[in-house]
Structure formats: structure tokens, C-alpha cells
C-alpha positions in Angstrom: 16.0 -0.6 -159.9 15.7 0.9 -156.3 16.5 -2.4 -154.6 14.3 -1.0 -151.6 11.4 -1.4 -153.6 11.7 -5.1 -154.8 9.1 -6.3 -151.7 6.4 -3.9 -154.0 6.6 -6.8 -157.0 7.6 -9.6 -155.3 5.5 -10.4 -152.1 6.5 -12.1 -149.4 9.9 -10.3 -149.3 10.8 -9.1 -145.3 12.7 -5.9 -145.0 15.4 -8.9 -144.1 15.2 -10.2 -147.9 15.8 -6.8 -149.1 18.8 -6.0 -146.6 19.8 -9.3 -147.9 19.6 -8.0 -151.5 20.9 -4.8 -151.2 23.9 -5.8 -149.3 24.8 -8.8 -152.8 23.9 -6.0 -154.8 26.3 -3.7 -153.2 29.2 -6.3 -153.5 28.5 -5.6 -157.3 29.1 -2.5 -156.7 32.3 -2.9 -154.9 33.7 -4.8 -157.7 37.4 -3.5 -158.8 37.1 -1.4 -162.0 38.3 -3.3 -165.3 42.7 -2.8 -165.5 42.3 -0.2 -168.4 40.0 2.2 -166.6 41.7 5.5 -165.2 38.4 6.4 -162.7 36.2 4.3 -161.0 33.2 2.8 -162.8 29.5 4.0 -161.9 27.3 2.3 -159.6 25.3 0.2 -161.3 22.3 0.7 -163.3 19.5 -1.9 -162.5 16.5 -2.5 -165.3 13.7 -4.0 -163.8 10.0 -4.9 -165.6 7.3 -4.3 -162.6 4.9 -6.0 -165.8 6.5 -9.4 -164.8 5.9 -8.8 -161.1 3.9 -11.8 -161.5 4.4 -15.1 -164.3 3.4 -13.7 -167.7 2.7 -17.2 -168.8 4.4 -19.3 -171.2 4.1 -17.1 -174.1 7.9 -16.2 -174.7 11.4 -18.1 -175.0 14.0 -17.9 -172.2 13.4 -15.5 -169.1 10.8 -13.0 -168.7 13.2 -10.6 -166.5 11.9 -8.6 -163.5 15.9 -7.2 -162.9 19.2 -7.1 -164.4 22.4 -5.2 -164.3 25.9 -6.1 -165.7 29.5 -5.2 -164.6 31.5 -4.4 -167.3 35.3 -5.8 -166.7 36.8 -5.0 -170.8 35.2 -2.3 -172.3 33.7 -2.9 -176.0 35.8 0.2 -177.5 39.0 -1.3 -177.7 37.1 -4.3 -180.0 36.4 -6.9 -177.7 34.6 -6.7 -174.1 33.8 -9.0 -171.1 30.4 -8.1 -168.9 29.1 -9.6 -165.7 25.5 -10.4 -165.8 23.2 -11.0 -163.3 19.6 -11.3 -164.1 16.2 -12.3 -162.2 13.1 -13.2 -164.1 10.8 -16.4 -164.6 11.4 -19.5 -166.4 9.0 -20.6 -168.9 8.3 -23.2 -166.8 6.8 -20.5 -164.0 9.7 -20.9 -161.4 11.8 -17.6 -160.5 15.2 -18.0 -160.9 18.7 -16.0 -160.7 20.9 -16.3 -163.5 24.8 -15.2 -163.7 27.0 -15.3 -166.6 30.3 -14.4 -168.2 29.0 -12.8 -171.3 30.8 -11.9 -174.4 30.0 -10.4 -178.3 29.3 -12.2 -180.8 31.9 -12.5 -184.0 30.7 -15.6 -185.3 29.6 -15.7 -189.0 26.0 -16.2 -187.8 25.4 -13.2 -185.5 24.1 -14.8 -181.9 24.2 -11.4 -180.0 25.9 -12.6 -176.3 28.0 -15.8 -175.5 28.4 -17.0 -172.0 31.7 -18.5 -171.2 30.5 -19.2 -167.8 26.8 -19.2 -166.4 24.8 -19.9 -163.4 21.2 -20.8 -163.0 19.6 -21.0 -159.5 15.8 -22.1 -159.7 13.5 -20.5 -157.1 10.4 -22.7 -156.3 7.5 -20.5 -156.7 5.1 -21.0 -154.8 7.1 -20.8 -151.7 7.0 -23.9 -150.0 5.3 -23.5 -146.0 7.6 -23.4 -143.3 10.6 -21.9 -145.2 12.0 -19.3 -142.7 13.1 -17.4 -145.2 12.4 -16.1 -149.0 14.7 -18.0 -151.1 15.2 -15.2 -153.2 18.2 -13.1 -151.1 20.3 -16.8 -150.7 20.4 -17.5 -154.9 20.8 -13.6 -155.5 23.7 -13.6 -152.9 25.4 -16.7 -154.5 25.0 -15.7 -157.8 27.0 -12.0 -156.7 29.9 -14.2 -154.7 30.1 -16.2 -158.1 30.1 -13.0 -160.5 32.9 -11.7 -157.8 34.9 -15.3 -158.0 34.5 -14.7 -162.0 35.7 -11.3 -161.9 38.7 -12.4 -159.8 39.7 -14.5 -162.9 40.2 -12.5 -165.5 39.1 -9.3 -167.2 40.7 -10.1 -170.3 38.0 -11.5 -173.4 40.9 -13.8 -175.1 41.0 -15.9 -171.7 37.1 -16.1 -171.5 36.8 -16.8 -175.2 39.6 -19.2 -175.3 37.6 -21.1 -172.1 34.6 -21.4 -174.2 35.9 -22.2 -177.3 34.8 -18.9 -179.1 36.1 -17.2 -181.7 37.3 -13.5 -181.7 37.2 -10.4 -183.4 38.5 -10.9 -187.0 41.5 -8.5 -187.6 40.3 -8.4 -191.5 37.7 -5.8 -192.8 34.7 -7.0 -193.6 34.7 -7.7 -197.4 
């Protein structure tokens, strides 16, 4: 999503929020490719929802997303994969919030789609309270990209994550 556009679907953004933004989102960018990569990755690819500009109400489980993008440090080809993700939506609850994770395939019996060895929640009161100098939004969206970036610094490698978490890996046996 143009990041320059974000004031459209979230009022009360100053052209200081979205310098704020931009410059977390371009320390995304700046991320070191993942070790096995010959060429540096792409920028990244924001999705974004303008239908959840505002709270959609209660009617759904987890986050209703306005924005998300992931970093990919191991790529899924060679079996197993780490991704950064950073995500910004509302909370069932009607709060905004930013969320971060260390995410990770599935290969449990029961398929679960992503685990996160490592995540981050950072709850934006909504509305915002009076007097606050500043959107709230640019601080928790800057602090969830300087936690992604300590994250990457890690490792890149899906045994150390999954071995962190207590996940299991890829099964070396066929499926039968």
C-alpha cells in the first residue's frame, strides 16, 4: 500500500505520522537479503483493506487488517522458510493495533497454516485520547519495524526459530 496514502483511511494522521511511517517502513526495506539469496530482494509489497478504514464490528476472529507486508529471511523452496510479519488492523475488541511476528509453516499433523516463534502486539487506543501530541500509530509501527530488524539480526535459519518455539519440522519421509 502507498504509505503516502494511509492519512485517506486513517484520520487524524499529520503528514508527520506518515513521514513517520514511511521512514519504519523503509527500514523494512533496508533489511539484509536472506544468506542464500544471489540478488537483492524486492521492495516490499504492502496489502492493505481501505473496507476496514473504520471497525467492521465484532463479526470476525483475530484482526480485521487495514496493512500488512512480510520479509522473507528463508525462502519456502528449499522445504522450510522464516517470514517477517508486520500487520495493522483492529482487534475484536475495536482498538487498532500493530502486530509483528516470526512466522513459520505449518508441519504439524493437524495443519495450523503459520506459527509464530516470536510475536508482538502493540494496542492503539482508539479513540485517540485529547491532548496526545501525536498519533500513536507511527511510535507502535516504528517499534514493531526496530523489533522485526532485532529479529532478523537473529537468525534466518527455520531450525533455530522452530527449535525456540518448540515446533516441529519438515518430516524427511513421504507422505504415506
Amino acid at each position: 500500500m502507498p504509505l503516502h496514502l494511509l492519512h485517506l483511511f486513517l484520520p487524524g494522521l499529520t503528514s508527520t505520522d506518515v513521514a513517520l511511517l514511511r521512514s519504519a517502513a523503509s527500514d523494512l526495506d533496508a533489511l539484509p537479503p536472506p544468506p542464500s539469496s544471489a540478488s537483492p530482494p524486492p521492495p516490499l509489497v504492502w496489502d492493505w483493506w481501505p473496507a476496514n478504514a473504520s471497525f467492521p464490528g465484532v463479526a470476525f476472529a483475530g484482526m480485521a487488517l487495514i496493512m500488512c507486508t512480510s520479509v522473507v529471511l528463508s525462502d519456502l523452496r528449499s522445504g522450510d522458510g522464516v517470514e517477517l510479519e508486520l500487520a495493522v488492523g483492529w482487534t475484536p475488541e475495536g482498538t487498532l493495533a500493530v502486530d509483528a511476528g516470526v512466522g513459520l509453516p505449518c508441519f504439524c499433523a493437524t495443519e495450523h497454516g503459520t506459527h509464530y516463534a516470536e510475536s508482538l502486539t502493540i494496542p492503539i487506543p482508539v479513540p485517540i485520547p485529547a491532548g496526545m501530541a501525536l498519533h500513536p500509530l507511527p511510535a507502535a509501527f516504528a517499534a514493531a519495524t526496530a523489533q522485526l530488524a532485532e529479529w532478523s539480526g537473529q537468525s534466518s535459519s527455520p531450525s533455530h526459530w522452530r527449535a525456540l518455539a518448540g515446533l516441529p519440522g519438515p518430516s524427511l519421509e513421504p507422505p504415506r
